[in-house]
py3Dmol code that shows the C-alpha trace and the ligand (Angstrom):
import py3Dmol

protein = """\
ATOM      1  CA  UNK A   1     -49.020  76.260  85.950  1.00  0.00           C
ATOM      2  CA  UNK A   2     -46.442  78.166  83.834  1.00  0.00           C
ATOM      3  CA  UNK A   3     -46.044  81.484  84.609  1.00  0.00           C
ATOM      4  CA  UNK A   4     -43.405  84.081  82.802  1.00  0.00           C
ATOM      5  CA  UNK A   5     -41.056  85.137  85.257  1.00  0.00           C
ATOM      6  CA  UNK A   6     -39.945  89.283  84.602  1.00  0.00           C
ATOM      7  CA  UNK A   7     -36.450  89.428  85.898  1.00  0.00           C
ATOM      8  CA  UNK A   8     -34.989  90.376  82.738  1.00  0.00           C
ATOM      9  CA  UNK A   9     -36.853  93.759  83.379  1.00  0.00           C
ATOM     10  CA  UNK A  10     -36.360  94.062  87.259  1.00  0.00           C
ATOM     11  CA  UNK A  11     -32.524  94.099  86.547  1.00  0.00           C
ATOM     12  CA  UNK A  12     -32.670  96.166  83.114  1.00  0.00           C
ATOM     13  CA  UNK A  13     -34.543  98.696  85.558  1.00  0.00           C
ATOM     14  CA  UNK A  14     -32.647  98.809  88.241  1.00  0.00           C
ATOM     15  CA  UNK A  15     -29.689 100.977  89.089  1.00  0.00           C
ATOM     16  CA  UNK A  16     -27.728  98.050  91.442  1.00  0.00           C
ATOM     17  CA  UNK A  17     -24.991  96.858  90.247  1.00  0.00           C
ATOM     18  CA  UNK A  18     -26.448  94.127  89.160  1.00  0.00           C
ATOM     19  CA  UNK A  19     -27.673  96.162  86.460  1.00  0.00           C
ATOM     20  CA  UNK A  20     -25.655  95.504  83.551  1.00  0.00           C
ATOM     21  CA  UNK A  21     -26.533  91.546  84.222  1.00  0.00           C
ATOM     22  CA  UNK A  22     -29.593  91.394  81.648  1.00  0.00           C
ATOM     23  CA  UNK A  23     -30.657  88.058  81.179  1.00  0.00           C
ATOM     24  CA  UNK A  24     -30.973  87.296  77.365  1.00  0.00           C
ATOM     25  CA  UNK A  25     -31.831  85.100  75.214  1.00  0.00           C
ATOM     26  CA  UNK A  26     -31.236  83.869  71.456  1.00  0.00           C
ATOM     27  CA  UNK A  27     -32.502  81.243  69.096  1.00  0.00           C
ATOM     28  CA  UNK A  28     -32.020  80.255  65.743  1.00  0.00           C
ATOM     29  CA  UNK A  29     -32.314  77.178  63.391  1.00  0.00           C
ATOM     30  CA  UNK A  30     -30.152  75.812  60.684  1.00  0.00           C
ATOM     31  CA  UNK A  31     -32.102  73.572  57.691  1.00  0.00           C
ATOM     32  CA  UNK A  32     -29.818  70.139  57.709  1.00  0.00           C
ATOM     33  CA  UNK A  33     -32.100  68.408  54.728  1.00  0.00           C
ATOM     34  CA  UNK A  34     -30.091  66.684  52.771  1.00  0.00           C
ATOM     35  CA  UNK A  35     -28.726  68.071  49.646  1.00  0.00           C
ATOM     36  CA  UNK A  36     -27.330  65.120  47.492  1.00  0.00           C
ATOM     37  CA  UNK A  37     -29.607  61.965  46.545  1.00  0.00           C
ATOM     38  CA  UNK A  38     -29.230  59.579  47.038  1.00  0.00           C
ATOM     39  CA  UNK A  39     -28.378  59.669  50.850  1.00  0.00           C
ATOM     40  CA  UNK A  40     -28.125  56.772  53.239  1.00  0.00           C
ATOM     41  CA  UNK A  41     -31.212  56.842  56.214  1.00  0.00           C
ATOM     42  CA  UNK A  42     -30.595  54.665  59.481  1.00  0.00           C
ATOM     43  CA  UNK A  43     -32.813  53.332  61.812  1.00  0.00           C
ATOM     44  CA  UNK A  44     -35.034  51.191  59.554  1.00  0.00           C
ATOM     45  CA  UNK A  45     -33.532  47.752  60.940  1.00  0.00           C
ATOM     46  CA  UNK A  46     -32.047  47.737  57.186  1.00  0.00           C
ATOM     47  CA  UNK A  47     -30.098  50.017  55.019  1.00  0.00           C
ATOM     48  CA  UNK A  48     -32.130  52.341  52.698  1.00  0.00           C
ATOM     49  CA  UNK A  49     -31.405  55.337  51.180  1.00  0.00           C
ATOM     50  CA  UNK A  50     -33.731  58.124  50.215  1.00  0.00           C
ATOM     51  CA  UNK A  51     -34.074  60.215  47.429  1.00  0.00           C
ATOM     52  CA  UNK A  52     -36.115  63.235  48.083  1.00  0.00           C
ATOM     53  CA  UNK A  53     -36.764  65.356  51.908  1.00  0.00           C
ATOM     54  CA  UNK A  54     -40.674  64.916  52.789  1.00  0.00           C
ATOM     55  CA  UNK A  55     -40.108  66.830  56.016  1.00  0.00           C
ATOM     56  CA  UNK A  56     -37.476  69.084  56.403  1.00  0.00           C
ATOM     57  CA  UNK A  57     -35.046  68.893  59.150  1.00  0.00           C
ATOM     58  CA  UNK A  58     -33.405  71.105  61.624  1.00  0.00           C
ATOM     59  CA  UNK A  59     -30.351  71.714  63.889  1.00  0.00           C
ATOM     60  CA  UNK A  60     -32.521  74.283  66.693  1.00  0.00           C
ATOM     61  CA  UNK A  61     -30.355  76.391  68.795  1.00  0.00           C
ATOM     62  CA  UNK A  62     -30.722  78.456  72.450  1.00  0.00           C
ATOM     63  CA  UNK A  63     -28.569  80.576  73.824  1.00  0.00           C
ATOM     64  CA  UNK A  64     -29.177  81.893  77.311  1.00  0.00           C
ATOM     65  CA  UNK A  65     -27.019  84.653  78.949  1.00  0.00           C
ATOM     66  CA  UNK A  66     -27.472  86.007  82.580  1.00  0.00           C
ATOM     67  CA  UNK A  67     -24.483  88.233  82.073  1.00  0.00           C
ATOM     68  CA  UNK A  68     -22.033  86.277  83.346  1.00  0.00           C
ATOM     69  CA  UNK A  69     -22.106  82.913  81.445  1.00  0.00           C
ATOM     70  CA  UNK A  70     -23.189  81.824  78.432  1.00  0.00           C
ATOM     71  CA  UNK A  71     -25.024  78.185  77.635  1.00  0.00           C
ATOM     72  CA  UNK A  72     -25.389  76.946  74.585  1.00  0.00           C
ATOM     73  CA  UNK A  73     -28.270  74.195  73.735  1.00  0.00           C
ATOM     74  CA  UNK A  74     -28.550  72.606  70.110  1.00  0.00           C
ATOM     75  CA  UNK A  75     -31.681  69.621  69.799  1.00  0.00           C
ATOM     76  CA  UNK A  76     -30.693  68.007  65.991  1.00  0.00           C
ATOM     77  CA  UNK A  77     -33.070  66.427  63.683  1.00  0.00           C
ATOM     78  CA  UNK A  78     -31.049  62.738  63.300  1.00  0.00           C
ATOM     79  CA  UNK A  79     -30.995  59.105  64.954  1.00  0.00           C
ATOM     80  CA  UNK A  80     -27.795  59.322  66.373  1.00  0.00           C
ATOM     81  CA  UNK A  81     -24.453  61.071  66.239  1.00  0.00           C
ATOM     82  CA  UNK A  82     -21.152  59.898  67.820  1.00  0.00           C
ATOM     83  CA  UNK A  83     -19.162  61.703  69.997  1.00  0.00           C
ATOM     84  CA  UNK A  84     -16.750  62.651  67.831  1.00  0.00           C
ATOM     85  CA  UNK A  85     -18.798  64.420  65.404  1.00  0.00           C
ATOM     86  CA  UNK A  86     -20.533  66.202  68.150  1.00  0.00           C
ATOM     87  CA  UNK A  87     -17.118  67.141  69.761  1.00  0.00           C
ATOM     88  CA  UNK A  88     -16.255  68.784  66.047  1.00  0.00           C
ATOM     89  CA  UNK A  89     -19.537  71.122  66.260  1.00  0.00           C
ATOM     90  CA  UNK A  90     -18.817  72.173  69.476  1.00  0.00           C
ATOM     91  CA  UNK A  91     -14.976  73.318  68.519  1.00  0.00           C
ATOM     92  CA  UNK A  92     -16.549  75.133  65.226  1.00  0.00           C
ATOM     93  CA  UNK A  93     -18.664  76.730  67.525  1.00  0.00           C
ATOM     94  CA  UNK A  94     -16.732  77.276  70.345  1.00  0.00           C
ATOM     95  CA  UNK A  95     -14.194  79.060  68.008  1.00  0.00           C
ATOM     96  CA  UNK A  96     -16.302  81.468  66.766  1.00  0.00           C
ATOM     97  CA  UNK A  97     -18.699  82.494  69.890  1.00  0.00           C
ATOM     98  CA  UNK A  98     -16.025  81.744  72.863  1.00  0.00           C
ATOM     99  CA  UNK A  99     -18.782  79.550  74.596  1.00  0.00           C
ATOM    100  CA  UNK A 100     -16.249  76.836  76.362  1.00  0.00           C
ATOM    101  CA  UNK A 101     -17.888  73.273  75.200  1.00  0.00           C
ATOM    102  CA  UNK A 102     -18.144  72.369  78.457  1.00  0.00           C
ATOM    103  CA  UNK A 103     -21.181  75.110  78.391  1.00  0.00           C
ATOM    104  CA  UNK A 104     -22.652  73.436  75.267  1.00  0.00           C
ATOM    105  CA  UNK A 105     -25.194  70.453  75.166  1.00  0.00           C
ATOM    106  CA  UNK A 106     -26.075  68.644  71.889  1.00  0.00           C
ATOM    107  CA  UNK A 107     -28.536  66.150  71.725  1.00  0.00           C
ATOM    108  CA  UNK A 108     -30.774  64.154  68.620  1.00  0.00           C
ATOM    109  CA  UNK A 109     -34.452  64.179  68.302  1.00  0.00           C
ATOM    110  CA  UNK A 110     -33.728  60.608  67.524  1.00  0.00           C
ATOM    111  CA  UNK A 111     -36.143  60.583  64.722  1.00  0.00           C
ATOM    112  CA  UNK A 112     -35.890  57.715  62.066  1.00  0.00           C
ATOM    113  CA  UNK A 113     -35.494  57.731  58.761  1.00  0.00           C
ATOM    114  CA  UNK A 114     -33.229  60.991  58.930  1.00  0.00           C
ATOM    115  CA  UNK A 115     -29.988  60.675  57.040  1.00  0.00           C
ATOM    116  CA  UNK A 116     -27.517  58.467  58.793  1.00  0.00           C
ATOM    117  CA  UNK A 117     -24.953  60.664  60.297  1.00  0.00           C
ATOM    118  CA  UNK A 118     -24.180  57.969  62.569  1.00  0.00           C
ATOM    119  CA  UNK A 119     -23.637  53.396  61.234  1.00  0.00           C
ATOM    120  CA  UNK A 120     -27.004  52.166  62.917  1.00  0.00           C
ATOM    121  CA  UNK A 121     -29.313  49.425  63.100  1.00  0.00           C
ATOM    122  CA  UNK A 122     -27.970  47.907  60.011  1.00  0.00           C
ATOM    123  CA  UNK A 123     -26.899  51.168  58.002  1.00  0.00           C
ATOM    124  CA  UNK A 124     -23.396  52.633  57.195  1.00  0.00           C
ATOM    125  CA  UNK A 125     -22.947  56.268  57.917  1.00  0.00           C
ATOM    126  CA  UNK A 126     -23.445  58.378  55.017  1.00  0.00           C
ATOM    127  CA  UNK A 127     -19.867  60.013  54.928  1.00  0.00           C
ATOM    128  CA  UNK A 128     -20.920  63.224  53.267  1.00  0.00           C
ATOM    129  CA  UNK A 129     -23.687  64.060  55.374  1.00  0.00           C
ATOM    130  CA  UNK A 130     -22.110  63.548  58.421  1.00  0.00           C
ATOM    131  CA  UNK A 131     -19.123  65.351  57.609  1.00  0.00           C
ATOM    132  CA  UNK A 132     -21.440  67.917  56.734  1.00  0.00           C
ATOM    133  CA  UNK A 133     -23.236  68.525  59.555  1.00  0.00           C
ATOM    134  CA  UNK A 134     -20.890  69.595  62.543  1.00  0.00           C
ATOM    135  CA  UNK A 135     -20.610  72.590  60.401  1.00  0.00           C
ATOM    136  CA  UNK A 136     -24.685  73.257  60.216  1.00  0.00           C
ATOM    137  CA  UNK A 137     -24.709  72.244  63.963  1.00  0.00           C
ATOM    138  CA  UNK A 138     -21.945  75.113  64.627  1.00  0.00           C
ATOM    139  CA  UNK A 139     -24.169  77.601  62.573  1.00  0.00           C
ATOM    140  CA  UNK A 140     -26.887  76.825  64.864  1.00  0.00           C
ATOM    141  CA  UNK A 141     -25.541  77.576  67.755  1.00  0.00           C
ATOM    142  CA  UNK A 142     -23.545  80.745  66.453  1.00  0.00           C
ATOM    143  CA  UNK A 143     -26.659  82.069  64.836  1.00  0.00           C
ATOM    144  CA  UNK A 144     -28.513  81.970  68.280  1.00  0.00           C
ATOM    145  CA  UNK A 145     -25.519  83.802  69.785  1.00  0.00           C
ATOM    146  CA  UNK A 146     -26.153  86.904  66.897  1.00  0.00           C
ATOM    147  CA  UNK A 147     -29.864  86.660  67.965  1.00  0.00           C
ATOM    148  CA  UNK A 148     -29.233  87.416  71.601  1.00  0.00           C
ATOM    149  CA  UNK A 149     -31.761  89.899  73.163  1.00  0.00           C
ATOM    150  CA  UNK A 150     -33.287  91.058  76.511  1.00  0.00           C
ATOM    151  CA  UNK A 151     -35.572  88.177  77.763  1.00  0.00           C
ATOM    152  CA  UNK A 152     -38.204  86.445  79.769  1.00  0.00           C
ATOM    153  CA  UNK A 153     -37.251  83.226  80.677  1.00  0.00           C
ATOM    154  CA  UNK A 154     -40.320  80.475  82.218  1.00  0.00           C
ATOM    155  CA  UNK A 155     -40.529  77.025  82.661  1.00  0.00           C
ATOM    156  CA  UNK A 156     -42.832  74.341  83.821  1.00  0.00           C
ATOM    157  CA  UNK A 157     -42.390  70.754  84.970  1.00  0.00           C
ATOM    158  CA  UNK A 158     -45.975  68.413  84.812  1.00  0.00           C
ATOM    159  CA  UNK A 159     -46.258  64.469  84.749  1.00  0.00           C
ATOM    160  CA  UNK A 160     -47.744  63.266  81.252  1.00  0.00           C
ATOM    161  CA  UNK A 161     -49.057  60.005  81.748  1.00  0.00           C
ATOM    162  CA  UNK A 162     -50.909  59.647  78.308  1.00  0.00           C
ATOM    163  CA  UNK A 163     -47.868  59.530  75.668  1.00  0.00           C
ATOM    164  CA  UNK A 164     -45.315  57.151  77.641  1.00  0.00           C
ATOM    165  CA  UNK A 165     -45.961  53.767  78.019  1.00  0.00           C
ATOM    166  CA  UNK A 166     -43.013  51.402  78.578  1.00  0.00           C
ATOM    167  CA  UNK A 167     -42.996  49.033  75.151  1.00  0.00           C
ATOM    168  CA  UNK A 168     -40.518  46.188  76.996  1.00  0.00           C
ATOM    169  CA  UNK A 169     -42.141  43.269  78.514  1.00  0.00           C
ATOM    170  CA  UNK A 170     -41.820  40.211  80.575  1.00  0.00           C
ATOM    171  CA  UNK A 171     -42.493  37.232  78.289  1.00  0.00           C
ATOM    172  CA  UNK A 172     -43.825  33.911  80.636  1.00  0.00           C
ATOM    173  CA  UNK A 173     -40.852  31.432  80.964  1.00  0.00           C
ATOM    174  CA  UNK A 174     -42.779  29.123  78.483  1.00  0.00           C
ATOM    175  CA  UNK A 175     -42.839  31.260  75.995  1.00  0.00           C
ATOM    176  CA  UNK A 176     -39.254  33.064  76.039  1.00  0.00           C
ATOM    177  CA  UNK A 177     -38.115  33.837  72.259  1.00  0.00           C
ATOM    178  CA  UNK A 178     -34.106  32.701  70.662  1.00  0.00           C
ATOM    179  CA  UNK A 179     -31.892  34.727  70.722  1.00  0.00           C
ATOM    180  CA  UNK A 180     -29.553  35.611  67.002  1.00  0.00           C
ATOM    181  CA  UNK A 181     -27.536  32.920  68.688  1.00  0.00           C
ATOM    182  CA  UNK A 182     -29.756  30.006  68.804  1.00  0.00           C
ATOM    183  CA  UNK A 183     -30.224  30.172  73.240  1.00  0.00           C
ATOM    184  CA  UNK A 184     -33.868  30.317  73.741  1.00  0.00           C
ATOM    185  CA  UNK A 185     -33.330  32.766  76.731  1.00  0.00           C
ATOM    186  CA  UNK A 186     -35.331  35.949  75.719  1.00  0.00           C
ATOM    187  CA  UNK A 187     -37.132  36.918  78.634  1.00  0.00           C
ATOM    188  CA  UNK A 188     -37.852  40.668  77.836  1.00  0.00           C
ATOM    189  CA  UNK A 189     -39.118  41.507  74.625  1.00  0.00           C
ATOM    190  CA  UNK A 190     -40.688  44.707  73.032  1.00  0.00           C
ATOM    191  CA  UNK A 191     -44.119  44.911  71.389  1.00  0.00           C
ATOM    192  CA  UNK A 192     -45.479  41.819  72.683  1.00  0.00           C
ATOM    193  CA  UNK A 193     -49.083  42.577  71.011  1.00  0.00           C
ATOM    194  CA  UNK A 194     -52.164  43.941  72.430  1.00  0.00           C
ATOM    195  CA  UNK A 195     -53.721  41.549  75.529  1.00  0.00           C
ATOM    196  CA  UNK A 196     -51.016  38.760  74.664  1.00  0.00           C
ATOM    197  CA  UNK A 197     -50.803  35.847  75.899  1.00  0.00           C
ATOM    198  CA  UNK A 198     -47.229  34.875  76.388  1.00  0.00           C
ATOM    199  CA  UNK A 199     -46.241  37.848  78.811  1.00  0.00           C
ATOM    200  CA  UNK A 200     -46.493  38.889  82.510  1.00  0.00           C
ATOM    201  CA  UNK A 201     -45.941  42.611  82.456  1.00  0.00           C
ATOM    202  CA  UNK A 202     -44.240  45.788  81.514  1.00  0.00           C
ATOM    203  CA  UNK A 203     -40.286  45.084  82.344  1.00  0.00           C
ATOM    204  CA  UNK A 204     -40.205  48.136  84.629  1.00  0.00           C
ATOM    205  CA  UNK A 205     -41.841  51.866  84.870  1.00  0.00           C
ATOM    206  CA  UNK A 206     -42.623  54.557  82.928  1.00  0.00           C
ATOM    207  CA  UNK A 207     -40.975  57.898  83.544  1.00  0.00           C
ATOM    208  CA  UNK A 208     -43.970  60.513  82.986  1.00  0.00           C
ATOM    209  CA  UNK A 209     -41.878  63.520  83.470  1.00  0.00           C
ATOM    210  CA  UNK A 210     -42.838  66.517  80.899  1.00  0.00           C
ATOM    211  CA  UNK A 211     -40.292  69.611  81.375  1.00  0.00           C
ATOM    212  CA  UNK A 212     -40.741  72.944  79.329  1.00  0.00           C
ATOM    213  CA  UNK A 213     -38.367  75.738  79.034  1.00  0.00           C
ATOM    214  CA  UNK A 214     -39.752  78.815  76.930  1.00  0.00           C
ATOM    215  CA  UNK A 215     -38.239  81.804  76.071  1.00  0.00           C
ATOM    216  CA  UNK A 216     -39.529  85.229  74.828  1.00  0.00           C
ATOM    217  CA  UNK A 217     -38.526  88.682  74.048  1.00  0.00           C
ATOM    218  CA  UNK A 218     -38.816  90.989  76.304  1.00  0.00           C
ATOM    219  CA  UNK A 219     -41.476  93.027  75.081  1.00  0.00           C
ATOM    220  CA  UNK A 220     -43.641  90.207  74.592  1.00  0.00           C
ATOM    221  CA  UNK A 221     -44.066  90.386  70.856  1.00  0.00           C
ATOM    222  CA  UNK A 222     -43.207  86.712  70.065  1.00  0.00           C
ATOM    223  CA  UNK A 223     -42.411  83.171  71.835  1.00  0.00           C
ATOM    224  CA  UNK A 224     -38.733  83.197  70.940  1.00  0.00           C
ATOM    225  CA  UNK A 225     -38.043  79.359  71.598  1.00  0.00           C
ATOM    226  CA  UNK A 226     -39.669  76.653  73.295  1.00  0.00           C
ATOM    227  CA  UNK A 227     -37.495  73.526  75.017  1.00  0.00           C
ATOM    228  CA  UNK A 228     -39.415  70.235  76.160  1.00  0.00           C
ATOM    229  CA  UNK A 229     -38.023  67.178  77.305  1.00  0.00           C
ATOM    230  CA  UNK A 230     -39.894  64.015  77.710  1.00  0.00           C
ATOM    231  CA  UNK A 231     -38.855  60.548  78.224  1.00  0.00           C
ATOM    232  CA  UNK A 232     -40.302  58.558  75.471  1.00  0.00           C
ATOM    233  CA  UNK A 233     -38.694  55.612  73.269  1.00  0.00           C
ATOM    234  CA  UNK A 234     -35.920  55.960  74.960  1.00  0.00           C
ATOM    235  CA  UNK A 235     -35.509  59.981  75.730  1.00  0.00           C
ATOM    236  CA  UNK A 236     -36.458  62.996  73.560  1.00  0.00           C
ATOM    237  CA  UNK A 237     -35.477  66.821  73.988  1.00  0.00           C
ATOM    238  CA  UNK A 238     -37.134  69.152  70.979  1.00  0.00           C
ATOM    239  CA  UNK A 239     -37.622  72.508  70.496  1.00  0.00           C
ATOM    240  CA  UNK A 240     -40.638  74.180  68.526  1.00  0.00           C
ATOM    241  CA  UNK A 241     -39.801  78.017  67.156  1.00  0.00           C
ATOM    242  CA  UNK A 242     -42.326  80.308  66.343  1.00  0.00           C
ATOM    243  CA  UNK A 243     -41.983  82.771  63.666  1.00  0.00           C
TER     244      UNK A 243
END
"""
ligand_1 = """\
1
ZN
Zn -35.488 54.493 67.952
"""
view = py3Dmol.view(width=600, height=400)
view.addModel(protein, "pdb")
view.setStyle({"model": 0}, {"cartoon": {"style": "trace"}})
view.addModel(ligand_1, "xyz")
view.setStyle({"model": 1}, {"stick": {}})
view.zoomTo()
view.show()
């Protein structure tokens, strides 16, 4: 059951020396729609672009301080991003709020069909979104830095059984599929359609776990940030803000 720890107050209360250690917390979000049309989305299997932003997307930031160390977390609305453009955010950031990188995690909500800041699946980067975004990323992060107050921290860890299911299976040896190079040695395939006949089973299992991590002022007015991570085609981390 999640429950809302109150350390934040125990130590702002307390005359131990331990006092000045105030946990805290800050969040903030960045809008990374895309400005100039068209712009080049990945993860279709082939290259499209798009023209107009149905949804818009987000770079989502929390900090967390216990008043010695600083973290930095960042959950981006894209695919994919490589290292290197990842790396770049972190330095922006690192520069401005003196969080080492080594203290800051950035990961995708590996949504498709967001512009391709990252060559994927049969699409070429989009060279002026991604060089736009370690910037937005930074801002993220920086922005949850400004926002830093006294906090409650909670969490919660619970197996979710319903949303996972593992989408890889076993295909009988009669009916393995070619590969792009002509060998008829596909064994595990994904999607093999409901009650099919040419498979044996899921390739392996599922991995049900369901963390949350939740953060709120101290005085209770508003959920601050919300953090879950759940393992689903392949692994997502997101973050819901309320207002
Ligand atoms: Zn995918």
């Amino acid at each position: 059951m999640f429950t809302w720890p109150v350390f934040g107050t125990e130590l702002a209360a307390s005359n131990s020396p331990l006092s000045a250690e105030i946990f805290r917390a800050g969040a903030h979000q960045v809008d990374i729609s895309p400005e100039k049309f068209p712009v080049i989305v990945n993860a279709m299997f082939t290259e499209r672009s798009a023209d107009n932003v149905v949804d818009r997307l987000y770079a989502k930031s929390l900090v967390l301080d216990d008043g010695r160390s600083r973290v930095a977390l960042c959950v981006v609305d894209t695919c994919l991003m490589p290292r290197e453009l990842i790396d770049r955010a972190k330095d922006i950031a690192a520069r401005t709020t003196g969080i080492p990188t080594d203290k800051m995690c950035i990961s995708a909500t590996h949504t498709h069909s967001a512009p391709s800041a990252m060559g994927c699946l049969g699409s070429r980067a989009d060279a002026d979104y991604a060089a736009a975004l370690p910037a937005k990323i930074a801002e993220a992060i920086i922005g949850a830095v400004k926002n830093l107050e006294p906090a409650c921290i909670g969490w919660a860890a619970v197996d979710d059984w319903e949303h996972t299911f593992n989408r890889r299976w076993i295909r009988r040896p009669d009916r393995m599929l070619t590969d792009p190079f002509g060998e008829q040695n596909v064994r595990a395939h994904m999607h093999p359609g409901h009650e099919s006949p040419d498979v044996v089973g899921p390739s392996g299992p599922v991995d049900p776990g369901l963390s949350i991590l939740a953060v709120r002022s101290l005085d209770g007015r508003a959920l601050a940030a919300l953090l879950a991570n759940y393992s689903q085609h392949y692994h997502f981390i997101t973050f819901d803000f309320s207002s």
